[in-house]
C-alpha positions as CSV (number, residue, x, y, z in Angstrom):
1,X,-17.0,19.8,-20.9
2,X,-16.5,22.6,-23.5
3,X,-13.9,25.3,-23.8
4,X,-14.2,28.5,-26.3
5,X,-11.1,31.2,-25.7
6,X,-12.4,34.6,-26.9
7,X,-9.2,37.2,-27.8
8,X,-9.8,40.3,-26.3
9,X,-7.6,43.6,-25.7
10,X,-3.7,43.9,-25.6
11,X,-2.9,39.8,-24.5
12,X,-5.9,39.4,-22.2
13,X,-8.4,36.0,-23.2
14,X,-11.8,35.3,-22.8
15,X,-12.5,31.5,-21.4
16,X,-15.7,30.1,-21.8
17,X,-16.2,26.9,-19.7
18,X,-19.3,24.5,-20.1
19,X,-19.9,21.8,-17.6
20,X,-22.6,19.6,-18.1
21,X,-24.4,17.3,-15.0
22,X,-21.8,14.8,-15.6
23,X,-18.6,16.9,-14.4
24,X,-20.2,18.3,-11.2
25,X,-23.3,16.0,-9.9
26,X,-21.0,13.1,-8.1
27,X,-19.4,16.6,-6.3
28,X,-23.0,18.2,-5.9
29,X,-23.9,14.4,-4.3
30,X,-21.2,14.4,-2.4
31,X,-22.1,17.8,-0.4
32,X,-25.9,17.1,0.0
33,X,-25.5,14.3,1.7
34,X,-22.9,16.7,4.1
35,X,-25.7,18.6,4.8
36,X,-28.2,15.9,5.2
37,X,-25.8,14.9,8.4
38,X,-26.0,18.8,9.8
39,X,-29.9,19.8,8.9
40,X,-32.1,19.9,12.1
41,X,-35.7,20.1,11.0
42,X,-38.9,19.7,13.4
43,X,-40.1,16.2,13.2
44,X,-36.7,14.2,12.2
45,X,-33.9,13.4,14.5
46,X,-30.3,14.8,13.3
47,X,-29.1,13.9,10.3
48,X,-32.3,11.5,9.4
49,X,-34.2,14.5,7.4
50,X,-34.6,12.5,3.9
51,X,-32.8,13.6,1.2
52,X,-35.5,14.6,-1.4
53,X,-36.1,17.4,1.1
54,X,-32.7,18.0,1.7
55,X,-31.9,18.5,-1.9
56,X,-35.0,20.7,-2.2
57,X,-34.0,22.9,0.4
58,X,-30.1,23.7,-0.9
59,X,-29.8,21.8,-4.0
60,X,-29.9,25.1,-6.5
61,X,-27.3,26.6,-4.4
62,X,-25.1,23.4,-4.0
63,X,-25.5,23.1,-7.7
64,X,-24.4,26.5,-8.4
65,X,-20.9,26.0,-6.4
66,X,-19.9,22.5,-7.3
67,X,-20.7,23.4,-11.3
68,X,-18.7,26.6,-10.4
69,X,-16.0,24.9,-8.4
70,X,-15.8,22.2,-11.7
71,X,-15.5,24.6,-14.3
72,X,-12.8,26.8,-11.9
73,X,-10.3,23.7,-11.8
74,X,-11.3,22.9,-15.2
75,X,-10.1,26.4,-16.4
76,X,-7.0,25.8,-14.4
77,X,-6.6,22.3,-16.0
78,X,-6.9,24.3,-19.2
79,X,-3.9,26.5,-18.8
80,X,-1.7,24.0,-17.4
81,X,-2.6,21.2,-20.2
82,X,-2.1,23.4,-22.7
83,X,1.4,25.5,-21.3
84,X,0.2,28.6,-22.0
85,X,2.1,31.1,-19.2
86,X,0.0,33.5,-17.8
87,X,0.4,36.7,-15.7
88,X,-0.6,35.3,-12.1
89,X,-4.1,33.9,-12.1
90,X,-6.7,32.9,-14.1
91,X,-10.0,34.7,-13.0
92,X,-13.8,35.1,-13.1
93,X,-14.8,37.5,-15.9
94,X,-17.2,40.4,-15.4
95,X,-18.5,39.1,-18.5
96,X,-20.2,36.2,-16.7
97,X,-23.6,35.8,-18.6
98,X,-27.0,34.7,-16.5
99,X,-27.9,31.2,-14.9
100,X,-30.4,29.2,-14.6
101,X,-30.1,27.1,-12.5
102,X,-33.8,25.9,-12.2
103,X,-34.4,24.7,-15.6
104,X,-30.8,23.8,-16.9
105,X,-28.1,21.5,-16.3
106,X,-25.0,22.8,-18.3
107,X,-23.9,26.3,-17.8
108,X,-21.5,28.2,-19.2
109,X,-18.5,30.2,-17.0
110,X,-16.7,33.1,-18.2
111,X,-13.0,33.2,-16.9
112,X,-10.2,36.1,-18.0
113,X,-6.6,35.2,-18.2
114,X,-3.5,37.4,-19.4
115,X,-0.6,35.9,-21.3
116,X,2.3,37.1,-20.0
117,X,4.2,40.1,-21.9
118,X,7.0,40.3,-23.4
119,X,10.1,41.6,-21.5
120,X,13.5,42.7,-22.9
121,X,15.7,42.4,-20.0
122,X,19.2,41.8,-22.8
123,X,21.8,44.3,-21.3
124,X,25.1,45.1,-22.5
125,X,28.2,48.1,-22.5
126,X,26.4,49.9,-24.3
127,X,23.3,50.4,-22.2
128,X,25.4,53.6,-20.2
129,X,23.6,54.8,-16.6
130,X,24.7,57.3,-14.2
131,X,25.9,56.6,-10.5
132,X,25.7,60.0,-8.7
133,X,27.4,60.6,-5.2
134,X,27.9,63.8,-3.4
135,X,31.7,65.2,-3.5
136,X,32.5,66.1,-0.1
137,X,33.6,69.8,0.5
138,X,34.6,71.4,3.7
139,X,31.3,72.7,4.9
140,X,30.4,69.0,5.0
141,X,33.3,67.8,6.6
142,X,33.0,71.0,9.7
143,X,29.0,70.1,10.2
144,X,30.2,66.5,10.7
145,X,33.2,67.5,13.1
146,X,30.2,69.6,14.6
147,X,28.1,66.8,15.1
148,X,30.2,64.4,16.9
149,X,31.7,67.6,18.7
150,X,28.9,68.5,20.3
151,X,27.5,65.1,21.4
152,X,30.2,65.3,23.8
153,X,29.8,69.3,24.7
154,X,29.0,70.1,28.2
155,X,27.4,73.6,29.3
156,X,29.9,76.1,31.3
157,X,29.4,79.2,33.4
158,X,30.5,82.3,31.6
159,X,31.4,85.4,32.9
160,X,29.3,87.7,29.6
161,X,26.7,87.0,27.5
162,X,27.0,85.8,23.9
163,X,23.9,85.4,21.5
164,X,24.5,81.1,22.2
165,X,24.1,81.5,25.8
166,X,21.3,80.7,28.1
167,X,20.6,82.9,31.3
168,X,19.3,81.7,34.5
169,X,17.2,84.4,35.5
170,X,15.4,86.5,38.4
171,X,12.0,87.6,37.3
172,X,10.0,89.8,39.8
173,X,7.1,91.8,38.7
174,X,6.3,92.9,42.6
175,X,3.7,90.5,43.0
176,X,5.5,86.9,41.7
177,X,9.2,86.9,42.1
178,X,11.0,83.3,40.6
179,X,15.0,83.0,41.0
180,X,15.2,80.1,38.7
181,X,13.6,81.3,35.2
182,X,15.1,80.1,31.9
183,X,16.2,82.2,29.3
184,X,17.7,81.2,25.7
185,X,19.3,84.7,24.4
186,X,19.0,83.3,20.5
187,X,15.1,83.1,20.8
188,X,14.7,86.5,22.0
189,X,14.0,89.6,20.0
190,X,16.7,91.5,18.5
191,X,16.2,94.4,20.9
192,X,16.4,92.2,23.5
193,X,19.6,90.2,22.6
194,X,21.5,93.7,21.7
195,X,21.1,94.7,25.2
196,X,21.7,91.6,26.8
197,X,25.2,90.5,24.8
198,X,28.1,91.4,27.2
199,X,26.4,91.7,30.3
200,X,27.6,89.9,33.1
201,X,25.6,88.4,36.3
202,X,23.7,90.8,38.4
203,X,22.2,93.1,34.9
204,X,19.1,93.7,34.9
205,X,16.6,94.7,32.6
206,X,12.8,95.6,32.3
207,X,11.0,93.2,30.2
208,X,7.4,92.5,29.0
209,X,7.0,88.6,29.8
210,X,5.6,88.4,26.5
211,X,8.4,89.2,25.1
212,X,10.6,86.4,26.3
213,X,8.1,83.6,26.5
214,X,5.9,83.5,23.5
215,X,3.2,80.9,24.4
216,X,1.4,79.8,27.6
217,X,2.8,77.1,28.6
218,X,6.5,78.5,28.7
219,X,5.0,81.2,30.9
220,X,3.1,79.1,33.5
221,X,6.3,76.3,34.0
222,X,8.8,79.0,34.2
223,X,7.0,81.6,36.7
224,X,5.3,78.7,38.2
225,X,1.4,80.0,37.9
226,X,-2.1,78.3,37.1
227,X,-4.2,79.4,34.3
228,X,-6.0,81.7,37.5
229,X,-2.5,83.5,38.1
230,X,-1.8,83.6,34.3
231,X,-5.3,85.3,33.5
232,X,-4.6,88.2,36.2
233,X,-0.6,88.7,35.1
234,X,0.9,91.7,35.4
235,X,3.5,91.4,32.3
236,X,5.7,93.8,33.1
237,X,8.8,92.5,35.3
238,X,12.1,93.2,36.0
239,X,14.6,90.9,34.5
240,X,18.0,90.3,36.5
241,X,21.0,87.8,35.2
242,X,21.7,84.8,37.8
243,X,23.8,82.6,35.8
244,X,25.4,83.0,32.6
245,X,26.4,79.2,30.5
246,X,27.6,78.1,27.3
247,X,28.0,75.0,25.4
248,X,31.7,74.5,25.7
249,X,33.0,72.1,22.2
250,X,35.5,69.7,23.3
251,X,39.0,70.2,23.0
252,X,40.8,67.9,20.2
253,X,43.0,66.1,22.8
254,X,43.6,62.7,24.6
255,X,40.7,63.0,27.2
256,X,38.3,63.5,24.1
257,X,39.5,61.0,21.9
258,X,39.0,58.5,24.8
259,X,35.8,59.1,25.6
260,X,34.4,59.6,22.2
261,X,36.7,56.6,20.5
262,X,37.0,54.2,23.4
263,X,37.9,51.6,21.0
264,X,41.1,53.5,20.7
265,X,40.9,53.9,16.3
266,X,41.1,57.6,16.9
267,X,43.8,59.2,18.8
268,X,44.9,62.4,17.5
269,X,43.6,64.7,14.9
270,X,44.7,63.5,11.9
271,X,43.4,59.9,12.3
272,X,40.2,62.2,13.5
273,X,40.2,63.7,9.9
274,X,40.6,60.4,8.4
275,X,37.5,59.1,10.2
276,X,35.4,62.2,9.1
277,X,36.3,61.5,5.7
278,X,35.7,57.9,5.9
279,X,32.1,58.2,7.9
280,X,31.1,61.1,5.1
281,X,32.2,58.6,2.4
282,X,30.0,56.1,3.8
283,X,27.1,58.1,4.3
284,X,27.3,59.3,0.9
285,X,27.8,56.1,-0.6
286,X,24.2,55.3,0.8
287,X,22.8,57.9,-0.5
288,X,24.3,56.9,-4.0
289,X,23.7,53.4,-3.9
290,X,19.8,54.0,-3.0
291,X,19.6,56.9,-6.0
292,X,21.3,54.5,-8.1
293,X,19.1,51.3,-7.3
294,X,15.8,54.0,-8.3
295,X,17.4,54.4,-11.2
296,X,18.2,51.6,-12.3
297,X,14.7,50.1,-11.4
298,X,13.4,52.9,-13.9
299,X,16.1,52.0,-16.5
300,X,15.2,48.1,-16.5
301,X,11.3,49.0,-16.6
302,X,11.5,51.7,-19.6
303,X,13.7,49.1,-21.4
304,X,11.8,46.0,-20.9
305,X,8.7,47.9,-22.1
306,X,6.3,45.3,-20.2
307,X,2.8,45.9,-21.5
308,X,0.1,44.9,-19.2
309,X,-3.7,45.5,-19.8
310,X,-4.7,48.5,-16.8
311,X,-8.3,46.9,-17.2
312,X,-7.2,43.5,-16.2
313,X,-5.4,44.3,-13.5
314,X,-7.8,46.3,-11.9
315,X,-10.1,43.2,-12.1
316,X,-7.4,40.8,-11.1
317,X,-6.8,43.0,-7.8
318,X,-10.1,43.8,-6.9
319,X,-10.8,40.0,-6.9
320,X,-7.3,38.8,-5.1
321,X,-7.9,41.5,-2.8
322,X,-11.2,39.5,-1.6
323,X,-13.6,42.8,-0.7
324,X,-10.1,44.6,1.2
325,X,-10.0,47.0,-1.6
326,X,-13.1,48.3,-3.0
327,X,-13.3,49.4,-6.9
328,X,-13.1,52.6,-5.8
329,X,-10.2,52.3,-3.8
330,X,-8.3,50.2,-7.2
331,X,-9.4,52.7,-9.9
332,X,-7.8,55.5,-7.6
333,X,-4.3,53.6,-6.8
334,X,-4.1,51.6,-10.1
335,X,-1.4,53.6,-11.4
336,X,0.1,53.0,-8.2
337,X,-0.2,49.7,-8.4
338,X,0.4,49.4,-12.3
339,X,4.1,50.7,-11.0
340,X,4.2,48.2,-8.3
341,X,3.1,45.1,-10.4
342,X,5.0,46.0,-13.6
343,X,8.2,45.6,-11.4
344,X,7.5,42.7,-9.6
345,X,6.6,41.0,-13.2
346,X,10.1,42.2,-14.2
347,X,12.6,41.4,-11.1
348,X,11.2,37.8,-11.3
349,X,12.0,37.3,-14.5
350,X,14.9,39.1,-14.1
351,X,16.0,36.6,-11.5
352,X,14.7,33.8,-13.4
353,X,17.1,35.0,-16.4
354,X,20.1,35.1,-14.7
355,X,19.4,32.6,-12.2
356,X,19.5,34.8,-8.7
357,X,18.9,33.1,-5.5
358,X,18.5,34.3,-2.3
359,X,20.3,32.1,0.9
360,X,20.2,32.9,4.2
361,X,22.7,34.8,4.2
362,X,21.7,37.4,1.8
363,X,18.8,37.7,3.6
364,X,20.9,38.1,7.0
365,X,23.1,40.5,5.9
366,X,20.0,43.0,4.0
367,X,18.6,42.5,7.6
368,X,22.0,43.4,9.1
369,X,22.4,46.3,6.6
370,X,18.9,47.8,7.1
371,X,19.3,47.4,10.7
372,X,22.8,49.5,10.7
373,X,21.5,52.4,8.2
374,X,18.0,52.7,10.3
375,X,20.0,53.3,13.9
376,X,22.8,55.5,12.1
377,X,20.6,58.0,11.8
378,X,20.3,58.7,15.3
379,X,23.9,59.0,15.5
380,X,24.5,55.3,16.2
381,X,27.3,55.0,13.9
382,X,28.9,51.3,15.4
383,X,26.6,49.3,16.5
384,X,27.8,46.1,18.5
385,X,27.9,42.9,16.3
386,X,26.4,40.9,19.2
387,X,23.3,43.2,19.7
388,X,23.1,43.7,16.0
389,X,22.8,39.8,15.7
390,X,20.1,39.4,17.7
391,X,17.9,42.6,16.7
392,X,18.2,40.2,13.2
393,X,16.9,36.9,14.7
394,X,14.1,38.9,15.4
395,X,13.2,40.8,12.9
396,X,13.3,37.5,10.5
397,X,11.3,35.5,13.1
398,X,8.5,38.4,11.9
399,X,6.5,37.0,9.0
400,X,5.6,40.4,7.5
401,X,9.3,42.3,8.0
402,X,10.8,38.9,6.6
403,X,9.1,39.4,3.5
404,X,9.8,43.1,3.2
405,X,14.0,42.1,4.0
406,X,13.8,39.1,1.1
407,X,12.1,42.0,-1.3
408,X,14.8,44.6,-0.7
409,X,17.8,41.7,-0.5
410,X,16.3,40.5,-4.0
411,X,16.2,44.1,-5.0
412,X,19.8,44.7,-4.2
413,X,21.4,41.4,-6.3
414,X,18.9,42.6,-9.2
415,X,20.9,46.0,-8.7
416,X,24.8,44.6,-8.4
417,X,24.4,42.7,-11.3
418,X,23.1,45.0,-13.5
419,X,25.8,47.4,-12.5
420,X,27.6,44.6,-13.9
421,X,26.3,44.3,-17.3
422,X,26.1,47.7,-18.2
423,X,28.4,50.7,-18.0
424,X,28.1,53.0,-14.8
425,X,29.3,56.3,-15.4
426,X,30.2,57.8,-12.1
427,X,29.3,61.3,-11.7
428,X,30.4,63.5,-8.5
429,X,28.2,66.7,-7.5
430,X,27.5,68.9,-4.8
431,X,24.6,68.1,-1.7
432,X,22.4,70.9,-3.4
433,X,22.9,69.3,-7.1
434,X,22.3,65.7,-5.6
435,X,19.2,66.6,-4.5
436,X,18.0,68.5,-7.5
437,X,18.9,65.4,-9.4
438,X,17.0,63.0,-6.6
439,X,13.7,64.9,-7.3
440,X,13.8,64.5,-10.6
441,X,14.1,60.8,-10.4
442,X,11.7,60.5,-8.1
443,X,9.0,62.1,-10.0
């Protein structure tokens, strides 16, 4: 057995195996005589067709995968005898020159590793990165008030109508007459609304049915027609006010505080303020931390300055990816996936470096966190611990969303302790600013 390492571009080697009969006969042996038990041929009972023929039949192609499978773990052998650290695996190189397999016995195998590249990951004070978080004003504290306000709103009658309202409604057009149509006065045209607002039940007005219900559908369910009926309508109708109602916002007083804070940590208004200002604080610090952690993962990757060859990574993938991915498909992601690998090289050594471990508990509470951010967003601000405990049992009992909850847990202890190591300059802005500033970072 030989080995010739050819240097080729920006840390990527060229590894020429040769095995001769010797390293891969007692193998190629081995597997004919496998087949010689499974081969069904007219005029021999199983597994009694001679060998000569059996070895005539798939020999070549037995020969091909043993000296293949040889010179593979040889190459393997290679790397790990020798200590040289690699990026991931070693693989087969396009480079792979023709075999004969009919008249030789030693062939050579072409095999591509890359040596791993260099990564500065030495932070200090003086590395200086920028934690952005959204200064609450008033207009964000009101639309928050006005969000758990008017979960717990409740529509009134009112005497006159108000551009908010809706309108039960009596539409008769001589031939269809419905007491139960629904109107809401804010989708209506302006002509419509100006002589509508401060009328009282019993008004009525001639319409065009197009002009209150602008598709189809809305027209059929609320007169209560077919398609027939619809095709024949006469639009014009007269239009008269049943019933009047209005979302009515919950007084700030003991009967709302109940209901809304059953756990009794908001009673009056002020400690209603205070939870505003704590739930905004929290939100924002979300929105912070996950700005922050894109910044710093662009931070750590400009400064480590990983270099890794594009063309051997496209081979690397297209080969891992075992047919998945086509060469198309990898030529038209790989910066994509250029991003992707160049910070996965870099949080692992990263962790290696500084010697970050995941337990159970990390992995728990990133599950936990996740779990509480995901079901905040539909207003679900305090989620009970014994329900949230078991949606994490089984989200880590799935392979695939176990995986993705150890990457973002590993993702976050990269994060904290860089905060630690360099200097964070906080810096507080408005919504509209913090989002100019998230577009830009995401770029």
């Amino acid at each position: 057995m030989n080995f010739v390492t050819v240097e080729k571009e920006q840390g990527v080697r060229l590894l020429k195996v040769t095995v001769d009969q010797a390293d891969y006969s007692e193998a190629v042996d081995k597997s004919l005589r496998q087949y010689k038990k499974k081969v069904n041929m007219p005029g021999f009972r199983p597994g009694m067709v001679p060998l000569s023929i059996v070895t005539k039949m798939y020999g070549k192609s037995v020969t091909a995968e043993e000296s293949f499978r040889a010179a593979s773990d040889a190459a393997e052998k290679y790397i790990q005898d020798n200590k040289i650290e690699i990026l991931r695996n070693i693989i087969p190189s396009d480079e792979q020159a023709p075999l004969d397999f009919d008249a030789n016995t030693s062939f050579e195998y072409s095999f591509e590793y890359c040596l791993e590249p260099k990564c500065n990951l030495a932070f200090t004070k003086d590395d200086k990165i920028e934690y952005v978080k959204i200064a609450p004003d008033e207009t964000a504290r009101q639309n928050y008030r006005n969000g758990i306000l008017s979960s717990y709103s409740e529509m009134v009658e009112v005497e006159s109508v108000e551009k908010t309202d809706t309108l039960t409604v009596k539409l008769d057009n001589g031939t269809i007459s419905v007491d139960d149509a629904y109107v809401g006065v804010g989708s209506l045209e302006e002509k419509i609304q100006t002589e509508l607002l401060g009328k009282q039940k019993g008004f009525t007005l001639d319409i065009d049915i197009n002009d209150i219900y602008k598709n189809d559908a809305q027209k059929k369910a609320n007169l209560h027609i077919d398609d027939d009926q619809l095709k024949e309508l006469n639009p014009k109708f007269a239009m008269e006010i049943q019933v009047v109602k209005r979302l009515k916002t919950p007084e700030l007083n003991e009967e709302f505080f109940k209901k809304a804070f059953p756990a009794g940590n908001v009673t009056d208004e002020a400690s209603f303020e205070k939870y505003v200002d704590e739930r905004l604080d929290q939100e924002f610090t979300i929105e912070a931390d996950y700005l922050f952690a894109i910044s710093a993962q662009k931070y750590i990757t400009e400064k480590a300055d990983v270099q890794i060859s594009r063309e051997f990574l496209k081979n690397w993938l297209y080969i891992m990816q075992n047919g998945k991915l086509s060469k198309e498909d990898v030529e038209k992601n790989i910066d994509d996936f250029m991003k992707y690998f160049t910070w996965v090289f870099i949080k692992e050594k990263y962790a290696i470096l500084n010697e970050i471990k995941l337990t159970k508990e990390d992995i728990k509470a990133k599950a936990a966190e996740l779990i509480k951010a995901q079901y905040a967003q539909y207003g679900m601000l305090d989620f009970p611990e014994d329900l949230l405990s078991n949606v994490v049992e089984k989200q880590l009992e799935n392979r695939e969303q176990l995986s993705q909850i150890e990457d973002r847990a590993l993702d976050s202890k990269i994060v904290n302790l860089f905060k630690e190591q360099v200097t964070v300059v906080e810096k507080f802005v408005s919504a509209e600013e913090f989002t100019r500033i998230a577009q830009e970072i995401n770029k």
